[in-house]
VOGUKE-683544 format. One line per 2 residues: number of its first residue (from 1); for each residue x, y, z of C-alpha. Coordinates in steps of 0.1 Angstrom, whole numbers, plus 5000, padded with zeros to 4 digits. Layout:
BEGIN
NUM	X Y Z  ...
//
This chain:
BEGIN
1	5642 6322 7666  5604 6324 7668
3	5583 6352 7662  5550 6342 7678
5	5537 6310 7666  5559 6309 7637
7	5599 6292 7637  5623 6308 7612
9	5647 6287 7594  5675 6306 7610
11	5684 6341 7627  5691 6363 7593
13	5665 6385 7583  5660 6408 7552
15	5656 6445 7562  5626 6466 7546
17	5641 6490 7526  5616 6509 7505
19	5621 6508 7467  5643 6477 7469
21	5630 6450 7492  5604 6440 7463
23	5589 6407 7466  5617 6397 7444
25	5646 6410 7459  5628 6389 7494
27	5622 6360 7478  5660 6362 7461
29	5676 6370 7496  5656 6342 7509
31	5666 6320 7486  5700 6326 7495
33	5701 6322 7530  5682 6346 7546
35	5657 6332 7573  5631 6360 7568
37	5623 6386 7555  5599 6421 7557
39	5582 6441 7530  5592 6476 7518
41	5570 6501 7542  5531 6503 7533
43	5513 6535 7540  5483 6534 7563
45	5462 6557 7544  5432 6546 7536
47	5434 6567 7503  5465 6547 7494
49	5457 6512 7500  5448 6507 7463
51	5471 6523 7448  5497 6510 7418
53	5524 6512 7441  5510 6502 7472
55	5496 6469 7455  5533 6461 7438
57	5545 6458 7476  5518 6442 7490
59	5524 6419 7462  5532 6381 7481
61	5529 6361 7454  5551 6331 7458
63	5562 6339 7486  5576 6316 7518
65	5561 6322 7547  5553 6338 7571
67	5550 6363 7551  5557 6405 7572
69	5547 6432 7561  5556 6461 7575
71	5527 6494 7582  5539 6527 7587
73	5516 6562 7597  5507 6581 7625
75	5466 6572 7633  5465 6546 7659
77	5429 6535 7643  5443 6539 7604
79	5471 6517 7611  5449 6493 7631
81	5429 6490 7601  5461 6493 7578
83	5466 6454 7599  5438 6441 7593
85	5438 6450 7555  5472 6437 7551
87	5461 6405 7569  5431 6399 7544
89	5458 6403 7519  5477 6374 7530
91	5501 6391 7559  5509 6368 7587
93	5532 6391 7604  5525 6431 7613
95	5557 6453 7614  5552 6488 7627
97	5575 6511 7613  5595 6534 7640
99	5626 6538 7621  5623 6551 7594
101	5646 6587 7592  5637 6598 7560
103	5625 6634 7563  5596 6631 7541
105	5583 6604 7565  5595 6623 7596
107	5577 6654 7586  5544 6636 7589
109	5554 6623 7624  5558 6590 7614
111	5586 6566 7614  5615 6575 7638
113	5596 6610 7647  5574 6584 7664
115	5600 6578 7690  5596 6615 7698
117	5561 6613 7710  5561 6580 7730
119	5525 6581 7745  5516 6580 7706
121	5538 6558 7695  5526 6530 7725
123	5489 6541 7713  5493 6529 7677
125	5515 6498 7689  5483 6489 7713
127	5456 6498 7684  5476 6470 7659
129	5478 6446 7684  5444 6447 7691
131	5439 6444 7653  5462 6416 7648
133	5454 6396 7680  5417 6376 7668
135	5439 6364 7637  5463 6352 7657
137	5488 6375 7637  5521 6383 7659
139	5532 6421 7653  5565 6431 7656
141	5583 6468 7657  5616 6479 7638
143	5627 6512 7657  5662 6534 7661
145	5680 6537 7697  5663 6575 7697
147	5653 6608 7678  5689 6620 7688
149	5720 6616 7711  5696 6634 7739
151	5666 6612 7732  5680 6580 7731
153	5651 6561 7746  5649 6528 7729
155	5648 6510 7759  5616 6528 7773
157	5600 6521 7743  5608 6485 7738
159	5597 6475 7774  5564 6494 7769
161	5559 6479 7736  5570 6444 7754
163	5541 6450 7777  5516 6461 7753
165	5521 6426 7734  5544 6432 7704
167	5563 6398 7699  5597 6408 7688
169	5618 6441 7686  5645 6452 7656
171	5669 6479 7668  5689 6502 7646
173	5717 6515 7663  5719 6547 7649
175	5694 6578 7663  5672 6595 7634
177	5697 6627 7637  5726 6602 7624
179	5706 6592 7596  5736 6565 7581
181	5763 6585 7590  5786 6575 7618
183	5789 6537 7632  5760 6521 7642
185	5764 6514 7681  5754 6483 7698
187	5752 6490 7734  5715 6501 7732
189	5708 6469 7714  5724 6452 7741
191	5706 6472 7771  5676 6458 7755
193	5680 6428 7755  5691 6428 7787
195	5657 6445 7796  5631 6426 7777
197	5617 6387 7777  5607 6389 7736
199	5632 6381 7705  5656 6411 7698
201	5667 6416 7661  5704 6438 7657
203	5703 6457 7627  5732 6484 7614
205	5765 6483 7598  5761 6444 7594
207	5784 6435 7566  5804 6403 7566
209	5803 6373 7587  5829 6384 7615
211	5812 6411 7616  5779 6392 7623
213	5796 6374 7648  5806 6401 7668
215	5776 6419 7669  5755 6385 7682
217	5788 6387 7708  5780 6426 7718
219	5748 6424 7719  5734 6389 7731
221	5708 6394 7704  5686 6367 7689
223	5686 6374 7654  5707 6399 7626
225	5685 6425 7601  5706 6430 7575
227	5698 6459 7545  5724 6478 7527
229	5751 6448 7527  5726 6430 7510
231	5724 6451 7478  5743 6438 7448
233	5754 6409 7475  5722 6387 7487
235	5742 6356 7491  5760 6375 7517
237	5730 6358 7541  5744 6323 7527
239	5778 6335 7537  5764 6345 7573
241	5749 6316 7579  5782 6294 7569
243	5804 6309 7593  5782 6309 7623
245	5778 6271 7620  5810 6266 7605
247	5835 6289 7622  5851 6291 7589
249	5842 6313 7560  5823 6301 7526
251	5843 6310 7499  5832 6337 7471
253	5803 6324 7451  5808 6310 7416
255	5805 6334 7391  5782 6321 7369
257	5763 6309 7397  5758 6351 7409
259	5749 6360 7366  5719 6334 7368
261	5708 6343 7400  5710 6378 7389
263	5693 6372 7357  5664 6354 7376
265	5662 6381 7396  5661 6406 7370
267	5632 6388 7349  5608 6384 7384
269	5618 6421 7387  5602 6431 7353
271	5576 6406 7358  5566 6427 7392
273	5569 6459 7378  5560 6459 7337
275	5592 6467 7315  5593 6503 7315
277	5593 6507 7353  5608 6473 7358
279	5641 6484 7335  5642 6522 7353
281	5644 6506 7384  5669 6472 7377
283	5694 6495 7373  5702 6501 7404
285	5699 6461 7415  5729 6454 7385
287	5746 6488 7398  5753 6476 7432
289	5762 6440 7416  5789 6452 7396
291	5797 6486 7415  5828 6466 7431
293	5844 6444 7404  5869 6449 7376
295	5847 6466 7345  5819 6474 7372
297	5825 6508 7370  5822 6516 7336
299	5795 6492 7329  5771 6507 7355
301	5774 6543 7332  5768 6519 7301
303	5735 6503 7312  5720 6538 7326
305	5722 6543 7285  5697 6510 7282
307	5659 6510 7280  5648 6476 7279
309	5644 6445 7295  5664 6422 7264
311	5689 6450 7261  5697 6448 7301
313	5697 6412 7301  5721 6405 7270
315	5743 6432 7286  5747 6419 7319
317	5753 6381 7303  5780 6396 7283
319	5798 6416 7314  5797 6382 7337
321	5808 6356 7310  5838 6382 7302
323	5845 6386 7338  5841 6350 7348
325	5867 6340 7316  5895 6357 7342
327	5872 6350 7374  5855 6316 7381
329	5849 6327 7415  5832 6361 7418
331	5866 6382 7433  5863 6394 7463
333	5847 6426 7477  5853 6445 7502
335	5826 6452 7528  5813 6490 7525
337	5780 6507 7536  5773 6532 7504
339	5745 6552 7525  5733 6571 7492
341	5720 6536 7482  5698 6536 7512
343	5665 6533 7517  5652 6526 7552
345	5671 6498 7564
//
């Protein structure tokens, strides 16, 4: 899988999902199998760029390359320059976003409404091409099969955007009117790949390793984006990985193993966003790591009660020493898509 000049490691790649795809929620996932990985979106105005939050997720310290960050707006010229400032910043992959559904982003125009208004749409993927092109920086576009059920006009878009020089394609098959409701369908991935010369990335519904399997099957695609599956299970990119070489699956994951990594985790987390942010916001990280096993429950209510970093730390050593007294291996969990974790994927 190659995106440009540069080779990932292998064909599994970290959704950007914004207010969870951190730097250290990346560099976690990457660290357990995922071959790449894209930022939480980054606005493209100007008036933004150096902002508090816009400088925690264009935060790459540490980071394995190549590095993607991914621009979303609705100025051809500010997201050109959006590229180019995200380049100086260490980027060496462009994502445009044309996904996104979230109706506060879709009221501006951007994101999936993009997909509405296709001679814009190819004007801004043009304009950050251009950008991107005398660094040598590849540019890539994350998009949905289509505004609606009506509009679904993926396809179009991914050829013209083939044309206009964008160097791989991530489809969501879902249309912005579906939001994450519904099964993601595949066949639009498929009829794009069919279509096109450039990598194709499948993204939705992705959840366990058969299910990885079949989608490459359906679709003929060269990579998986994988977002909501990932939260509270990261290693599920380890577990990927496994049974497409293996044929057979990995089993669960020690338990203590998942506490340290989730304790490591949880300490880069603070580190990224100070203590009282960095604590608001870890709670949902050890909610979706305990939501599913025995005690989970009850302990997610307990740590919303929490308010610091030690406190949240001791707590969550204390839940997986208890639970791995009865549980070397974590137990196992069923796949499940809890869209009101969602952000973006």
């Amino acid at each position: 899988m190659r995106i440009g000049r540069y080779t990932l490691s292998n064909r599994l790649v970290v959704a950007p999902m914004a207010g969870v795809t951190d730097r250290p929620f990346r560099q976690l996932c990457r660290r357990l199998g995922a071959g790449h990985a894209v930022s939480e979106m980054i606005s493209s105005r100007p008036e933004l760029q150096h902002s508090p939050k816009t400088s925690r997720r264009a935060d790459h310290t540490g980071e394995p390359g190549p590095v993607a960050v991914q621009i979303v707006g609705v100025d051809p010229a500010e997201m050109a320059d959006a590229a180019r400032h995200n380049i100086d910043r260490g980027a060496h992959i462009i994502d445009i976003n044309m996904g996104c559904p979230a109706k506060k982003v879709c009221n501006t125009w951007a994101g999936s409404a993009l997909m509405r208004n296709e001679p814009l749409a190819l004007a801004i993927v043009e304009a950050v091409v251009a950008a991107c092109a005398p660094h040598g920086v590849p540019v890539t576009l994350k998009m949905r099969s289509g505004w609606c059920a009506a509009e679904r006009n993926a396809l179009v878009l991914a050829r013209a955007a083939e044309d206009a020089g964008v160097a791989a394609l991530a489809i969501h098959g879902r249309t912005r009117e579906q939001g994450y409701k519904g099964a993601a369908e595949y066949e639009t991935v498929a009829a794009v790949k069919a279509r096109v010369g450039i990598p194709v990335i499948a993204n939705g519904d992705i959840d366990s390793p058969r299910k990885a399997l079949a989608v490459l099957r359906a679709t003929g695609a060269d990579a998986l984006m994988i977002g909501r599956a990932a939260q509270g299970r990261p290693w599920i990119f380890r577990e990927i990985a496994h049974f497409l070489e293996t044929g057979r699956e990995a089993p669960p994951p020690v338990t203590a193993e998942v506490a340290a990594w989730l304790g490591e985790h949880l300490q880069d987390h603070y580190d990224l966003h100070g203590e009282a942010r960095g604590v608001r916001s870890a709670r949902k990280h050890i909610g979706w790591a305990v939501r599913a096993l025995p005690g989970g429950e009850a302990f997610r209510a307990d740590m919303n009660t929490l308010d610091s970093a030690a406190a949240q730390l001791q707590a969550l050593r204390g839940f997986f020493d208890a639970l791995a007294a009865h549980h070397p291996r974590l137990p196992e969990q069923p796949a499940a898509n809890d869209a009101r974790a969602l952000r973006c994927a």
